[in-house]
N, CA, C and O of each residue as an XYZ file, in Angstrom:
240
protein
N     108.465     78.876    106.503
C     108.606     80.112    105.754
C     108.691     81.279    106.735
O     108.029     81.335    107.772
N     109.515     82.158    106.346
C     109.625     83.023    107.564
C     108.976     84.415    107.019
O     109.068     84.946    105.912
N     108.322     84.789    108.142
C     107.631     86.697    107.730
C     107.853     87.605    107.839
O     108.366     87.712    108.953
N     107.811     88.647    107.292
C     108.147     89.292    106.695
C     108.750     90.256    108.174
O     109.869     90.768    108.194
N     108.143     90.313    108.879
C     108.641     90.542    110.038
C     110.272     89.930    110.716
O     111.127     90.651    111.230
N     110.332     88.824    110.576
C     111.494     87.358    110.287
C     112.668     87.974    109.515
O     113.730     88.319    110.032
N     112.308     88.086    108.035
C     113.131     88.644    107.212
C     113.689     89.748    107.838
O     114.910     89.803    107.690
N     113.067     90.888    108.663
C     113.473     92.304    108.157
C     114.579     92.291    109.488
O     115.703     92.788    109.418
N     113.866     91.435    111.037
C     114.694     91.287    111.970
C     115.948     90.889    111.505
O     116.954     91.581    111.659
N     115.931     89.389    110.727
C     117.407     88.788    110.192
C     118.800     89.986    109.980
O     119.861     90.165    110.579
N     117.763     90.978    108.186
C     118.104     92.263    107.805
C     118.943     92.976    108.792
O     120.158     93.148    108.688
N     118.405     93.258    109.479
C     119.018     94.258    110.560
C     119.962     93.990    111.210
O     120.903     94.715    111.533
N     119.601     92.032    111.634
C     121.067     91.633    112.652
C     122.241     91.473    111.802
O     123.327     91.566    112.372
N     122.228     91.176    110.134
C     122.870     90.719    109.861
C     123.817     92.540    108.966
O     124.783     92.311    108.238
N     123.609     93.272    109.062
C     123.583     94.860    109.011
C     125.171     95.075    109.657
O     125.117     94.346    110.649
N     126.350     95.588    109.639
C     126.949     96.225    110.218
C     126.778     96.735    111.278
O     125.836     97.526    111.331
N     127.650     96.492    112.636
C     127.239     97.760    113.503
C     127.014     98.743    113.018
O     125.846     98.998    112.724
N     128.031     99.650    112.756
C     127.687    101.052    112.532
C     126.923    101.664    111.497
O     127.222    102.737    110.972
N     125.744    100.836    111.158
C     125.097    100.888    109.956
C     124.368    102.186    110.524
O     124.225    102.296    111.742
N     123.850    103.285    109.550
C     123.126    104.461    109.569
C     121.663    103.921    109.731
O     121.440    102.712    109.791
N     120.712    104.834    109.798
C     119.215    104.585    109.885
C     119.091    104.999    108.434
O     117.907    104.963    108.102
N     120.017    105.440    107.296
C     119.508    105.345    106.062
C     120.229    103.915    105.557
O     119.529    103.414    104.677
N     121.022    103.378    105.752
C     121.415    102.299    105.714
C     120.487    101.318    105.630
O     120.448    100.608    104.625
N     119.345    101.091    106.990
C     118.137    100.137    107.235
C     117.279    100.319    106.305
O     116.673     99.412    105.734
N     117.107    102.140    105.969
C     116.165    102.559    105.422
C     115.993    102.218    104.036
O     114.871    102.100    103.545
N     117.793    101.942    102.932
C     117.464    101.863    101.824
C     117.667     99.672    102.186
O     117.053     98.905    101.444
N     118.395     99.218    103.132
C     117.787     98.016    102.663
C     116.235     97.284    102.881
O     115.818     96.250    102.360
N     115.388     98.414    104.060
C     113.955     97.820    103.922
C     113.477     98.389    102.194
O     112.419     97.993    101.705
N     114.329     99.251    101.497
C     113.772     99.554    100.000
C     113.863     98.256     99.629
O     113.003     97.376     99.673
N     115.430     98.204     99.113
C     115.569     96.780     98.547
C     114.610     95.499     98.649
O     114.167     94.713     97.812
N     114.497     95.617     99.886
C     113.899     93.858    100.329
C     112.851     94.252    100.073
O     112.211     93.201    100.119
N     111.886     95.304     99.730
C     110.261     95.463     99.368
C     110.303     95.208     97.883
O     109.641     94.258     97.466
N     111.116     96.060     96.887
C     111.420     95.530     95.439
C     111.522     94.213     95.534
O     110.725     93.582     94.840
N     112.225     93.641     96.152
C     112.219     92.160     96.043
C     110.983     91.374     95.985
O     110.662     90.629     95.058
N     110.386     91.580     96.946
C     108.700     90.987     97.073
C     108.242     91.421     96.599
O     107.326     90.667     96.270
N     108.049     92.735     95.966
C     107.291     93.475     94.882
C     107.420     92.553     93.496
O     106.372     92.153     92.991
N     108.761     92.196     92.847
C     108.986     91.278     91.740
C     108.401     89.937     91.720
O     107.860     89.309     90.810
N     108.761     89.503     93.575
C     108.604     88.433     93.419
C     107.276     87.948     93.259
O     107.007     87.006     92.513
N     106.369     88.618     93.997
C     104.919     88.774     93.281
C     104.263     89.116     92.471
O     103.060     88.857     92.489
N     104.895     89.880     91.394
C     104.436     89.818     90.334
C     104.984     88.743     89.484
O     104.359     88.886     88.433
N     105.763     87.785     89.339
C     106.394     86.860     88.823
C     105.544     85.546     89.054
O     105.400     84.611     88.266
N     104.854     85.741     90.712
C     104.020     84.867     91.098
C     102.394     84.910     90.461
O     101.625     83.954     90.353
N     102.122     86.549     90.033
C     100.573     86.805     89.874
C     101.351     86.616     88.159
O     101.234     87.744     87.681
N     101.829     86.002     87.438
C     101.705     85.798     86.115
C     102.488     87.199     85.206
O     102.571     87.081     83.984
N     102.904     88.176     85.719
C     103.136     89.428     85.006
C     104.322     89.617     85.283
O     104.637     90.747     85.655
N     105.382     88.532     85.183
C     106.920     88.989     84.425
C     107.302     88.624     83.214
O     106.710     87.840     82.472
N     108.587     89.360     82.950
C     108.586     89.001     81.356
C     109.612     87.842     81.205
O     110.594     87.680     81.930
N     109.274     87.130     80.254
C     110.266     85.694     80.092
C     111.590     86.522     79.511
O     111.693     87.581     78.890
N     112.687     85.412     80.068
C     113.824     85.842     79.526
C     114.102     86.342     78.008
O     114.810     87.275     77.631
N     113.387     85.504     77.319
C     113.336     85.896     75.889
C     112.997     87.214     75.281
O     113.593     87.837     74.403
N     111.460     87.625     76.210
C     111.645     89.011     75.987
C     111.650     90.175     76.881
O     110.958     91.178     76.705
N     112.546     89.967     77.940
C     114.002     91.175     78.350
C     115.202     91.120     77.372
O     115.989     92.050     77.194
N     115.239     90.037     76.824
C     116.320     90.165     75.713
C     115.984     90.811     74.262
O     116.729     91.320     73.425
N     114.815     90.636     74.277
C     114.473     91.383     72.946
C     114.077     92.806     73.324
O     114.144     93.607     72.392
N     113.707     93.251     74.423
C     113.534     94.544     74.424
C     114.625     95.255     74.753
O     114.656     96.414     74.340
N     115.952     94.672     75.690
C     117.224     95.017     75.955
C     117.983     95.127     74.600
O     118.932     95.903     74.487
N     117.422     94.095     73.250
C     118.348     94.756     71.970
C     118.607     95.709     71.134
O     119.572     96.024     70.438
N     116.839     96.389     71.467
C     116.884     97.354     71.098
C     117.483     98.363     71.294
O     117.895     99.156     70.448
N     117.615     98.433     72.861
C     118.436     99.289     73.128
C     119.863    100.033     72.981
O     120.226    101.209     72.977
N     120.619     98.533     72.839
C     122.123     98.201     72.721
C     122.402     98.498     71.342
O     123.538     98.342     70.894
C-alpha cells in the first residue's frame, strides 16, 4: 500500500511539465476529497446508492 506521501510524489511526477503551483495545489485538493470520502465510506457514513438516488429525485 503506498503513503500518502507515495501518492502525492506519483501526483506530481505524473503532472505536466508546465504544470502551475496552483495546478499541484488544486490536485493535492482533489486527492484529500478523495481520502476524505474514502474514509468516511470506510467509518460506515456513506450513503447507499439507493439513497443518492432518492435524494437526487427530488431534486430533478
Amino acid at each position: 500500500m503506498l503513503t500518502l506521501k507515495d501518492k502525492i510524489s506519483e501526483m506530481i511526477h505524473n503532472l505536466p511539465e508546465g504544470s502551475t503551483l496552483e495546478d499541484i495545489q488544486y490536485h493535492l485538493y482533489v486527492l484529500e476529497k478523495i481520502r476524505n470520502g474514502q474514509q468516511t465510506i470506510k467509518d460506515g457514513k456513506g450513503v447507499t446508492n439507493e439513497d443518492a438516488r432518492a435524494r437526487l429525485s427530488k431534486w430533478l
